[in-house]
N, C-alpha and C positions, 0 to 999 in steps of 0.2 A: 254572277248570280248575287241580289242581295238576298244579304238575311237580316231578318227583324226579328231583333231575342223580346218577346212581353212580357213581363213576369208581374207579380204582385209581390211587391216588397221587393228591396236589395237584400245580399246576404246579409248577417247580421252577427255572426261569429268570424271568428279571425281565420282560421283555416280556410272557411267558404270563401270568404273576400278574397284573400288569398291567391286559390283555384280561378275562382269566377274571374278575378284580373288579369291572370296566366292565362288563362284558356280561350277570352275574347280575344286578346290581344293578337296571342296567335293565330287565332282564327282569321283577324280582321287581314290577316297575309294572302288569306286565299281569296275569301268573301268582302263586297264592300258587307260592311258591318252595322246595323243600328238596333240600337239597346232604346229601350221605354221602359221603363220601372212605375208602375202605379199604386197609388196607396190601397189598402185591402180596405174592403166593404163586405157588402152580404156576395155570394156567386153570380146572381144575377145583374147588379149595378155591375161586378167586375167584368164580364162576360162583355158588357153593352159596351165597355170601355175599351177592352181587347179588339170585339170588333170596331171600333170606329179608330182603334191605335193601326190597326192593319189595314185599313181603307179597301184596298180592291185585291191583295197580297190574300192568297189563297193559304187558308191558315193550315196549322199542324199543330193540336192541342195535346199535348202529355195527361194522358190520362189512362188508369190502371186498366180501362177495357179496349184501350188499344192494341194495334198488333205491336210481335216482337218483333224485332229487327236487328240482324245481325251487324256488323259492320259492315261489312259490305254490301249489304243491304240497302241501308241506309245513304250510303254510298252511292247506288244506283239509282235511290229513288231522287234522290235531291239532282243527281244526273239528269235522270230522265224528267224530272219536270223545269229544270233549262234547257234541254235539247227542244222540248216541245212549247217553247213561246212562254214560262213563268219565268218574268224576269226576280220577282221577289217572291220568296216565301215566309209568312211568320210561324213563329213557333213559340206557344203560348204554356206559361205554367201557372197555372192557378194560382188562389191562396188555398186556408187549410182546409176549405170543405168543396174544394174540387172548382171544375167549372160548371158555366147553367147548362140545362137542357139545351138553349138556345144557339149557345157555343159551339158545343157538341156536335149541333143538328147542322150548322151553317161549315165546321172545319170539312176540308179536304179530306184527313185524317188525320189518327186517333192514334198515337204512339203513346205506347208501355214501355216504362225500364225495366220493368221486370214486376213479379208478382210481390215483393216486399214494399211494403208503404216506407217512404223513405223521409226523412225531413225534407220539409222546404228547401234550405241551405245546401245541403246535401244533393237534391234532384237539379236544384240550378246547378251546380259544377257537374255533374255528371254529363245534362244536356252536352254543357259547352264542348268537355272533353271528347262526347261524342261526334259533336259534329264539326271538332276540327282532326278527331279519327278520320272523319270520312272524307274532308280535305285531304290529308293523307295519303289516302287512299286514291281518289282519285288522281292525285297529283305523280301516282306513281313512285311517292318517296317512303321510305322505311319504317315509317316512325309505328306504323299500325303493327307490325313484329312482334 
């Protein structure tokens, strides 16, 4: 399965770079890996950019009124959309005033970390750590414990 990380902006404090280089890298063991980083604009320019970064890759936009998803969760659903013919998925994080309407309206789905608004920096490491949890997980090794 590929994954295509979008973001707006790289991290930008030293902790997040940090995570964010730990946690691809890892990741890139399970997943082929590709990273897009776009400069922030208004929601809607970024949204347009996202989708034309993800071309025909059936997006998954991080946003507060998405569902939750446990780990294993998350686990089963990145499963079950390679068992069912997605060879790629993206997974899109905003800048600071979210994504557009249109984003929204075109992702697959709509994944929450949780109810606290979290930094930028911060929700990028988070994504990555989760979704090489769910590598993990799938892979059958420990690390998810």
């Amino acid at each position: 399965m590929r994954l295509h990380l979008i973001t707006v902006g790289a991290p930008k404090l030293a902790y997040a770079r940090a995570g964010w280089d730990e946690y691809t890298a890892r990741l890139g063991r399970y997943h082929k890996l590709k990273i897009t980083q776009l400069s922030g604009s208004t929601p809607d320019k970024e949204g347009q950019a996202m989708l034309k970064a993800a071309g025909r890759a059936p997006i998954i936009a991080l946003d507060p009124r998405g569902t939750l998803w446990s780990s294993e969760e998350l686990a089963a659903y990145i499963e079950q959309q390679g068992l069912h013919g997605t060879g790629e998925l993206a997974f899109c994080i905003g800048g600071p005033d979210g994504h557009s309407d249109e984003l929204r309206a075109q992702a697959r789905a709509l994944w929450s970390l949780g109810r606290l608004t979290l930094p930028h920096d911060l929700a990028m490491v988070v994504m990555s750590e989760a979704l090489y949890r769910s590598a993990t997980i799938t892979a059958g090794e420990p690390y998810h414990r």
